[in-house]
ROKOL-549000 format. One record per residue (C-alpha): y, z, x; residue in three letters. Coordinates in steps of 0.2 Angstrom, whole numbers, padded with zeros to 4 digits, always signed. Layout:
BEGIN
YZXala;...
***
This chain:
BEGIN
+0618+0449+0266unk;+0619+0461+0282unk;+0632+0464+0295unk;+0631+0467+0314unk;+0648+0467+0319unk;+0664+0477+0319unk;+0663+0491+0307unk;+0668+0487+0288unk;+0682+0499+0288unk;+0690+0494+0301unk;+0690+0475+0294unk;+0697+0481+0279unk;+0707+0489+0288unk;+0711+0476+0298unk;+0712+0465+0283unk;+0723+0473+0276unk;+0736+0474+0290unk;+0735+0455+0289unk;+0738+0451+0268unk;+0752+0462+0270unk;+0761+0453+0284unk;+0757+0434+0276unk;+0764+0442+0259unk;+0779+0449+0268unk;+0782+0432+0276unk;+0778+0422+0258unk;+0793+0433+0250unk;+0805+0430+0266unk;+0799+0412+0264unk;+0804+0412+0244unk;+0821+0417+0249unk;+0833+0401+0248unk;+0849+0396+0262unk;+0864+0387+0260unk;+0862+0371+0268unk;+0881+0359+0268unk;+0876+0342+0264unk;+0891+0330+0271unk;+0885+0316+0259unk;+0889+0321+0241unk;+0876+0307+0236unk;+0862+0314+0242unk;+0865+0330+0235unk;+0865+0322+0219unk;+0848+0313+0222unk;+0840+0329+0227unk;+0848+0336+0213unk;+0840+0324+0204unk;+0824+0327+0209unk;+0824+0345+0206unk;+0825+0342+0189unk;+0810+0330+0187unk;+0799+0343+0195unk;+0791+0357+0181unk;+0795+0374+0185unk;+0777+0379+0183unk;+0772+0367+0201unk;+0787+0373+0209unk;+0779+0391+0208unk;+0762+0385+0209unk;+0766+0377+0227unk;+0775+0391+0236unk;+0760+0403+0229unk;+0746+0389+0235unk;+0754+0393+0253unk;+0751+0412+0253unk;+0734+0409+0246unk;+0730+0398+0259unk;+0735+0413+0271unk;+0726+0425+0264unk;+0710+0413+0263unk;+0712+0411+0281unk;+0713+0431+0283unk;+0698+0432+0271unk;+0688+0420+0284unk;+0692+0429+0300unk;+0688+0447+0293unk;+0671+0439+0286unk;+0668+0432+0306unk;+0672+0450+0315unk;+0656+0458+0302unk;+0643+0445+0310unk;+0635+0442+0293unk;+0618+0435+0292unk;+0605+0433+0279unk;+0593+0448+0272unk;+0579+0440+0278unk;+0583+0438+0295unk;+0580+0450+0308unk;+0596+0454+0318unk;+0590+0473+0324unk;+0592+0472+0344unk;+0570+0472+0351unk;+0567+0477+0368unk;+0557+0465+0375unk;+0545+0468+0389unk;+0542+0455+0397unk;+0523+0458+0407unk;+0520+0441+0419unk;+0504+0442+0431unk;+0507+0436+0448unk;+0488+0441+0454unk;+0476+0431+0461unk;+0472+0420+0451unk;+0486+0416+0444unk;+0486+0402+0459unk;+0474+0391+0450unk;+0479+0374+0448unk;+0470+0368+0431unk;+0487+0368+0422unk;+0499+0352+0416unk;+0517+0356+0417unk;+0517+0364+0432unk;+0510+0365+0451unk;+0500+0380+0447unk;+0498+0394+0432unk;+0510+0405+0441unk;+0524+0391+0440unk;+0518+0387+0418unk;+0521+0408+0416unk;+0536+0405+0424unk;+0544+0392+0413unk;+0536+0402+0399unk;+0548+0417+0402unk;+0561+0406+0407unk;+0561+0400+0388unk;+0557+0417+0382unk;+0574+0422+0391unk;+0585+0409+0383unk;+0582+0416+0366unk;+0589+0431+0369unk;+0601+0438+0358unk;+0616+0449+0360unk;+0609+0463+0354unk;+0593+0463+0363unk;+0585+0471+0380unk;+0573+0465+0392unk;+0565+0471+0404unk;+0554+0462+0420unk;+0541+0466+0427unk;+0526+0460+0438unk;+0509+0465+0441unk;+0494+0462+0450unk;+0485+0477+0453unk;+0499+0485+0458unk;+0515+0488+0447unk;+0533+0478+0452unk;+0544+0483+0441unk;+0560+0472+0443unk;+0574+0477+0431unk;+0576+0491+0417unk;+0582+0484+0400unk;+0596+0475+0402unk;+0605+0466+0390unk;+0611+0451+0399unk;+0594+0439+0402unk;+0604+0430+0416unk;+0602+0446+0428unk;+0581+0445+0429unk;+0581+0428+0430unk;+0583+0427+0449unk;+0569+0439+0451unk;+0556+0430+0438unk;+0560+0414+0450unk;+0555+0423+0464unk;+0539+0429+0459unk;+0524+0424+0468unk;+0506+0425+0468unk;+0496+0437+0477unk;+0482+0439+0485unk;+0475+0454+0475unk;+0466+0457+0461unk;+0473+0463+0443unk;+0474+0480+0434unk;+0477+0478+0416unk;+0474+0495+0413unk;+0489+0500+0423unk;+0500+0489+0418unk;+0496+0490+0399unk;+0498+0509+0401unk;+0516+0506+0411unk;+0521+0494+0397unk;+0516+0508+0383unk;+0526+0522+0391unk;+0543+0509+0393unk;+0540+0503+0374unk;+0536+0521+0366unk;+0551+0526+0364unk;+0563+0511+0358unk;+0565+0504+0343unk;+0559+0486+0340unk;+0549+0486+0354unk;+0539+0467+0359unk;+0527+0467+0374unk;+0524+0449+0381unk;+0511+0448+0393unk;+0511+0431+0402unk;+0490+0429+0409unk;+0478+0419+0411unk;+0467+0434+0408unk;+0455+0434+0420unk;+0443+0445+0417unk;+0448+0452+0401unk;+0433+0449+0393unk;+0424+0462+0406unk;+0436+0475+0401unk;+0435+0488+0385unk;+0454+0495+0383unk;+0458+0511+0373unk;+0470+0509+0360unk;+0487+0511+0369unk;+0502+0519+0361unk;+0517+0508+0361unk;+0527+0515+0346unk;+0528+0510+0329unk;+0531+0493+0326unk;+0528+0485+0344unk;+0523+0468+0342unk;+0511+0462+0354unk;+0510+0445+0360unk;+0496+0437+0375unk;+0503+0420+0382unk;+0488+0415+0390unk;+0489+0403+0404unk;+0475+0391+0411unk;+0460+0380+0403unk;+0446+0378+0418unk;+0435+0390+0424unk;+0425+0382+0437unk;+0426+0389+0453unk;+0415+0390+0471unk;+0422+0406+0481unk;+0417+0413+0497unk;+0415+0429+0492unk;+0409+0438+0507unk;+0411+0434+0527unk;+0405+0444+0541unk;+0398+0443+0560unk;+0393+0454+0572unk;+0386+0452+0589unk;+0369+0456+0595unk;+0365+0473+0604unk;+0356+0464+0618unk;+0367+0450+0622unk;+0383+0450+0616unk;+0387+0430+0620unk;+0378+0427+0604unk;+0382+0433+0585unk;+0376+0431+0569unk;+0385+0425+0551unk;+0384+0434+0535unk;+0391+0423+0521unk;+0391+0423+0502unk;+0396+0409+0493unk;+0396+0410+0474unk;+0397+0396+0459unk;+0406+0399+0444unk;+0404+0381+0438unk;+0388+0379+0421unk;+0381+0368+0433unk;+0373+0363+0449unk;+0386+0358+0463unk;+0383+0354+0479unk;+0397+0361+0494unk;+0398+0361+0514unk;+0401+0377+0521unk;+0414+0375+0539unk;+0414+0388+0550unk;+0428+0386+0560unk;+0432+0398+0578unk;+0448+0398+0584unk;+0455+0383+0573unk;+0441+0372+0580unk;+0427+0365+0569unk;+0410+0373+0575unk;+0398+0369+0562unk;+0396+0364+0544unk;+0380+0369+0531unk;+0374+0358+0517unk;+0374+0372+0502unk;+0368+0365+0487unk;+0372+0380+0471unk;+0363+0383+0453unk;+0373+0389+0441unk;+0380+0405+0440unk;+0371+0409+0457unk;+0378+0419+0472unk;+0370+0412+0486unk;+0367+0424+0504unk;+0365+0415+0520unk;+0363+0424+0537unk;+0366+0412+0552unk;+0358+0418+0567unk;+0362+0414+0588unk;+0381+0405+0582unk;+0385+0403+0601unk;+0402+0397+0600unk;+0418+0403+0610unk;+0431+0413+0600unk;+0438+0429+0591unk;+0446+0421+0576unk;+0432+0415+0567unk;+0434+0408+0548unk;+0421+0400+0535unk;+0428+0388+0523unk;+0419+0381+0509unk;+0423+0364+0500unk;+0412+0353+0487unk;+0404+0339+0490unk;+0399+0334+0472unk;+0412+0322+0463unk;+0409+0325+0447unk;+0415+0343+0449unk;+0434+0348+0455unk;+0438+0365+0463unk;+0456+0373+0456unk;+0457+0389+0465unk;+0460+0384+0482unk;+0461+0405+0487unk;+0446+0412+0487unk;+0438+0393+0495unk;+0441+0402+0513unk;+0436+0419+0522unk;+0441+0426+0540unk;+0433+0438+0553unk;+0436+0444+0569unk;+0423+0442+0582unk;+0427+0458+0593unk;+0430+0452+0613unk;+0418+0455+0626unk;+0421+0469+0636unk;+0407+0480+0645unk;+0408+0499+0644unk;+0409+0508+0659unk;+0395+0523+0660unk;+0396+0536+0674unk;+0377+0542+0677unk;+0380+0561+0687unk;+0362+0564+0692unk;+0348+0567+0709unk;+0340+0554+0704unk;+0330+0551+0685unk;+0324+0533+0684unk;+0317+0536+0667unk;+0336+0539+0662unk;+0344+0527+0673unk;+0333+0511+0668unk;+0339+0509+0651unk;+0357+0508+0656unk;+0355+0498+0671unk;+0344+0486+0662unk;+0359+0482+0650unk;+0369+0468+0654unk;+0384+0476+0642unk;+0386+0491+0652unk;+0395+0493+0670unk;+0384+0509+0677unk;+0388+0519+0692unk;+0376+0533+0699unk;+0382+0547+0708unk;+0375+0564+0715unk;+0382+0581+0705unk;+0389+0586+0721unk;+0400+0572+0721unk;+0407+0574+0702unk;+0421+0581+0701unk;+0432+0579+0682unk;+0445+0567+0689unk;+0432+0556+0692unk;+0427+0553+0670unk;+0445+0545+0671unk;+0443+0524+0669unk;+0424+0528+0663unk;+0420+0526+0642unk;+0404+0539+0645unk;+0400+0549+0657unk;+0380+0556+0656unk;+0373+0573+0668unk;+0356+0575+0669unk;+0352+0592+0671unk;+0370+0598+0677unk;+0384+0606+0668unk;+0398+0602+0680unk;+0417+0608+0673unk;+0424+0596+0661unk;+0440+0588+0658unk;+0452+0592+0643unk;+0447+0574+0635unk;+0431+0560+0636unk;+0414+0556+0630unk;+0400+0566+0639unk;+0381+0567+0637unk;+0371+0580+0643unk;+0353+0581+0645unk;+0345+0596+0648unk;+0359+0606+0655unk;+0356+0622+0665unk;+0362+0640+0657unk;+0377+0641+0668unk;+0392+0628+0662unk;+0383+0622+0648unk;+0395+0618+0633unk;+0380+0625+0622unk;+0374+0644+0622unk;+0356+0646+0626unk;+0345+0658+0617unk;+0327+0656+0626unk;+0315+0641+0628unk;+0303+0632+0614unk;+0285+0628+0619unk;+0279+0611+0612unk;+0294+0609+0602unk;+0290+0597+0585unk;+0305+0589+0575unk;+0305+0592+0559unk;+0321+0588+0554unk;+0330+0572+0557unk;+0347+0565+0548unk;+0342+0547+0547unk;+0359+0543+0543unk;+0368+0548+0558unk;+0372+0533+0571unk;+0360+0540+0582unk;+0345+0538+0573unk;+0349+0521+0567unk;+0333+0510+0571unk;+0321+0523+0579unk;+0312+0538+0572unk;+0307+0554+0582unk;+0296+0564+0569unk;+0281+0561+0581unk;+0289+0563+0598unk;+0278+0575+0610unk;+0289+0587+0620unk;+0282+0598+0633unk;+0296+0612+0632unk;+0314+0615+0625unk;+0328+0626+0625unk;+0334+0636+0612unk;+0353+0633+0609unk;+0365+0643+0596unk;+0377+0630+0587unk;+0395+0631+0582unk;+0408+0625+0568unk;+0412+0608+0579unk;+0392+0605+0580unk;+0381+0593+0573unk;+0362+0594+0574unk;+0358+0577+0572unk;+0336+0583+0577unk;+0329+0600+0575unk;+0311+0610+0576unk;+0309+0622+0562unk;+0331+0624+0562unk;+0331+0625+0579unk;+0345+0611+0587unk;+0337+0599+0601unk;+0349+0583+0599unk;+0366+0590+0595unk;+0385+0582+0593unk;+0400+0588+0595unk;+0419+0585+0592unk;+0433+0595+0595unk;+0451+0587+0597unk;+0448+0575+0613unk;+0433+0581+0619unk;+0417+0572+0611unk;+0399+0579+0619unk;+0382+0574+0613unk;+0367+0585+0621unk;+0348+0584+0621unk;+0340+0601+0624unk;+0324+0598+0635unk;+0319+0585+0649unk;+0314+0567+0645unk;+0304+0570+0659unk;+0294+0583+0650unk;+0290+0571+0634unk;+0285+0555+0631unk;+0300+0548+0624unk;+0306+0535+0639unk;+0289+0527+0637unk;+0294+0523+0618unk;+0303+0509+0612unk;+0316+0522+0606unk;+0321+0527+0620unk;+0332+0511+0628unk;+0336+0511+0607unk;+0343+0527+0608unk;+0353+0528+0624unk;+0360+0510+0615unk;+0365+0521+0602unk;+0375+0534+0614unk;+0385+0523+0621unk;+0391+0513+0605unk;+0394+0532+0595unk;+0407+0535+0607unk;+0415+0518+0610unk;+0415+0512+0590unk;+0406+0497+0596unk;+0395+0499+0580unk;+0384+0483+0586unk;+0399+0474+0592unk;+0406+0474+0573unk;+0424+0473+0567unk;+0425+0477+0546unk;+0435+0465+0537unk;+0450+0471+0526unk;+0450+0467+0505unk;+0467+0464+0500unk;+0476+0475+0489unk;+0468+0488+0497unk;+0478+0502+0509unk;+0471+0500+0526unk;+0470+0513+0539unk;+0471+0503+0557unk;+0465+0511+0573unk;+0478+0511+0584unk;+0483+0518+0604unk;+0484+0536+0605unk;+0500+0542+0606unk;+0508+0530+0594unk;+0520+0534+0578unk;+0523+0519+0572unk;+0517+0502+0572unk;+0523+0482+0567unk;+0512+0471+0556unk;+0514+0452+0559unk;+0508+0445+0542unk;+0498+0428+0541unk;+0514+0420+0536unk;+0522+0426+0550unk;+0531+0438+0542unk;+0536+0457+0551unk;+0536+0474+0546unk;+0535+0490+0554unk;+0523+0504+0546unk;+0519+0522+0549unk;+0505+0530+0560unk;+0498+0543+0554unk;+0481+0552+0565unk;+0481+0538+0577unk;+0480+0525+0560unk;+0493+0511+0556unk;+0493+0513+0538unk;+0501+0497+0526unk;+0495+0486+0513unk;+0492+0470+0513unk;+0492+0456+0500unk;+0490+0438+0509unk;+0473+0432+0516unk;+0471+0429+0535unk;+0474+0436+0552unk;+0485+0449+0552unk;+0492+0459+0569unk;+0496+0476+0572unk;+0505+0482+0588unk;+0511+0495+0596unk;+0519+0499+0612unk;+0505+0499+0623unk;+0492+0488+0611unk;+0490+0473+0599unk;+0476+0469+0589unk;+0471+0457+0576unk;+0462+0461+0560unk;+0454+0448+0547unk;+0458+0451+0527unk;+0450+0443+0514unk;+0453+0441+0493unk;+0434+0445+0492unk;+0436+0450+0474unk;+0421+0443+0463unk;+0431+0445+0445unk;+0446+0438+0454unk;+0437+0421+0459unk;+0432+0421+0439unk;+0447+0412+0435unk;+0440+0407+0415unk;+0456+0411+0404unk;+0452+0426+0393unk;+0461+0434+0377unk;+0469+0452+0377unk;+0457+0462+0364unk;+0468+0480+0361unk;+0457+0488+0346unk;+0463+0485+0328unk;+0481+0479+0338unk;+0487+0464+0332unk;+0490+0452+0348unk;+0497+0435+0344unk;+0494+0421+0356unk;+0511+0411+0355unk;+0528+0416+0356unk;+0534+0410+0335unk;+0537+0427+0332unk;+0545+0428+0348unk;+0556+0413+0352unk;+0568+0411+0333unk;+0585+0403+0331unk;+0598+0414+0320unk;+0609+0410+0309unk;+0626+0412+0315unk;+0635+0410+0300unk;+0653+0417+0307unk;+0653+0399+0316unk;+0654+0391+0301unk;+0669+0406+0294unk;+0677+0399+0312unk;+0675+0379+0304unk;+0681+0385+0286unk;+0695+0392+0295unk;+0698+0377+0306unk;+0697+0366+0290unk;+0709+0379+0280unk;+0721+0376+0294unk;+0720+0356+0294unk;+0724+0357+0275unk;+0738+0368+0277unk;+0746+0358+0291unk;+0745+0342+0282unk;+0751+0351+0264unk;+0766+0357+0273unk;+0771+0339+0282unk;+0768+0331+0263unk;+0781+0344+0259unk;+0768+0349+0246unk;+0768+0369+0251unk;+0786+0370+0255unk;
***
């Protein structure tokens, strides 16, 4: 037998205190009065009586009374020690309870519940009304962030308004992270118990180190789910085309996680409306890449949805079935071409239909003039510059030029280019003839995007406000504007300052901290979730920066801006919803809660009934005159 309760010296002590008072009250009892009968004939019946009765019961009686008594005292001092058997475990555990609320967890292939979020719930639920008196749990959620939402606490009833209020998310799942967080929190109790309430998705991709939870932590994996088939859009992008950007084309990536052929529709919906629809039909296992070119359609919000078509086949994850993307407005650029006249340089720009171009002679440029204009490109002038803009210079003269000049280059030859930089995207230069060049010397804010034998002849620069691109000889004097490069690479100078990157607007993975583009100027931003939900965020170097765990159109505004991004789940392991089991080395994990969820044995309730009875027997002893 063990005891839990009050401390044995103070129920003896206690103990004690009671014997002695019942004894006291048993002598005082003993004691007889003088009672005046008026009737001398019932005195002589009693008398009677008295005689019948052997002296030996007469004791026996009075003495059953203060052994009753003492009984009772015996009872209550055995309640106040909270015995239970040897055998059972009566230590206080601290229980950690680790429930995933990622991705998904929103995977409906469950009975008892609308979706596996809702089965972990009732699971913890059950989990919390075994508690015991002496136990602590703690809550916390995890997706692949950690939510911790109580510290050990020892009544249950606190976290359970916060385990109800757990929802799935939109992101994906870090054991590692939350394993280690539950390894620090146990390490140091004593009886530790880690349940962690998953479907395990994607366990069986991961290899764990042994984690050190302390000695004697049990481990136990509810694992929550039984389907793994699945078809996810798994990637969703469009961008416009450089010549005309009416028309844009889709990038989408549909993958099936289903062991057999299913046939799916992909939607593509623009603004809400329903554009288009593709038959898809999907082997096993395959991830299937479509590119939809000339999608004419009116719209920014654009969205592909995927559903199947097969009836032998049910999808449960309902997340990861739709994608989003922002198709970026139509808006030409305004280019300000400061020249006496160079058709070669004013042809590719005027032949653009994205691109609002005015001409104007040097004499006439003054640096007001950049203001309202997205690029502003000399020919062969260095005029005085503004604080702030996007200028080009080609072949600027040795007075005003932002570049110092060091002497000419006869028949220049590149042999360097950095193929990388956005300038060079889609044209090559390596065999370009050039009649002459000039020599420049290059600074800390420079670039040299083309060189001949490390001298610079295509050069960017960025410094605060102020961002320049120069090209160190004469297009007249080479043969570049009759290349194909040419109208290439002016397309290139006008989307390196404006971001236009071919009329593309990147999608955002949730989970992820995102960095937003915002106005100038701006120190703070609000953030209208898809669910409609607000919050203001910081602004740090002209970025709204948040995280975001919901899939949709999100908007970010400021005080002289709004703007609308797309995110997407976009999480491949994620959309692999098959159940899996936790594997921690030579760690024993059990897979039900029987070592968990046990009833105890209370056995000072039943002292409390003895005690009760004892009572009842006393009470009715003493009406039968029996005790008295």
């Amino acid at each position: 037998m063990q005891f839990t309760g009050l401390p044995i010296s103070t129920i003896l002590t206690i103990a004690g205190v009671v014997a002695a008072g019942v004894t006291v009250l048993y002598i005082l009892k003993l004691r007889k009065r003088r009672i005046q009968v008026p009737f001398s004939h019932l005195w002589g019946r009693v008398l009677e009586k008295k005689r019948r009765q052997s002296d030996f019961w007469r004791k026996f009686r009075r003495f059953l009374s203060w052994l009753l008594h003492i009984l009772m005292a015996a009872l209550i001092a055995f309640a106040l020690a909270d015995p239970h058997l040897e055998e059972e475990e009566v230590r206080g555990r601290h229980i950690l309870l680790l429930v995933d609320n990622s991705a998904s967890m929103a995977a409906t292939d469950v009975s008892g519940g609308a979706d596996r979020m809702d089965v972990a719930r009732q699971k913890a639920l059950e989990i919390l009304e075994t508690v015991g008196a002496e136990d602590r749990i703690m809550l916390v959620a995890f997706n692949d962030q950690i939510q911790p939402l109580s510290p050990f606490v020892a009544e249950a009833s606190i976290i359970e308004q916060p385990l109800r209020q757990i929802k799935t998310t939109a992101t994906g799942t870090s054991y590692k992270d939350a394993l280690g967080f539950a390894a620090d929190s146990l390490r140091d109790t004593s009886n530790g118990h880690l349940v962690l309430i998953s479907d395990g998705s994607g366990l069986s991709e991961e290899t764990f180190e042994e984690f050190d939870f302390g000695e004697g932590t049990k481990l136990t994996h509810l694992k929550i789910g039984e389907s793994s088939g699945n078809v996810a859009v798994t990637a969703f992008n469009v961008r416009r085309y450089v010549a005309n950007k009416l028309d844009y084309e889709l990038f989408v990536q549909v993958k099936n996680y289903f062991d057999r052929a299913v046939e799916a529709e992909l939607q593509i919906h623009a603004d809400g409306r329903l554009v288009d629809t593709k038959p898809l039909s999907l082997q096993p296992g395959e991830t299937m890449q479509r590119f939809y070119p000339s999608q004419a359609v009116s719209g920014e919000k654009l969205e592909a949805r995927v559903r199947l078509t097969s009836r032998d086949a049910r999808d449960v994850f309902p997340l990861d079935d739709r994608a989003f993307a922002m198709l970026p407005s139509i808006r030409k650029v305004r280019v300000l071409a400061v020249s006496d006249g160079n058709l070669f340089l004013e042809g590719p720009l005027l032949l653009n239909p994205n691109l609002e171009v005015e001409r104007i002679k040097p004499d006439q440029y003054t640096p007001d003039r950049s203001k309202g204009f997205d690029v502003t490109i000399f020919d062969s002038v260095a005029p005085a510059l503004p604080q702030e803009g996007n200028f080009v210079f080609f072949d600027p003269p040795a007075e005003g030029s932002p570049w110092e000049q060091r002497g000419d280059i006869d028949d220049p030859i590149i042999t360097a280019v950095k193929d990388s930089h956005p300038l060079m995207r889609w044209i090559t230069l390596k065999d370009l003839n050039i009649g002459a060049a000039t020599s420049w010397r290059t600074g800390r804010w420079d670039s040299t995007v083309a060189a001949s034998f490390g001298k610079p002849l295509i050069v960017t620069r960025k410094r605060d406000n102020l961002n320049l691109i120069g090209v160190a000889f004469d297009i007249r004097n080479s043969d570049m504007p009759l290349r194909v490069a040419f109208p290439v690479f002016m397309i290139n100078v006008v989307d390196y300052f404006t971001l236009d990157d071919d009329s593309y607007i990147p999608n955002y993975t949730t989970g992820d901290t995102w960095a937003v583009d915002v106005a100038k100027g701006a120190d703070k931003a609000t953030v209208t979730t898809p669910t409609g939900e607000q919050t203001e965020v910081p602004v740090y170097n002209g970025r709204a920066v948040f995280n975001g765990d919901q899939t949709g159109f999100y908007t970010v505004a400021t005080a002289d801006e709004t703007k609308t991004i797309a995110a997407n789940l976009s999480n491949l392991r994620e959309s692999r919803i098959a159940p899996g089991d936790l594997e921690l080395g030579k760690a024993k994990v059990d897979q039900d809660a029987d070592s968990l969820i046990f009833e105890r044995n209370e056995l000072w309730i039943w002292a409390i009934l003895a005690l009760v009875l004892l009572l009842l027997i006393e009470w009715a002893t003493y009406n039968r005159r029996v005790t008295v």
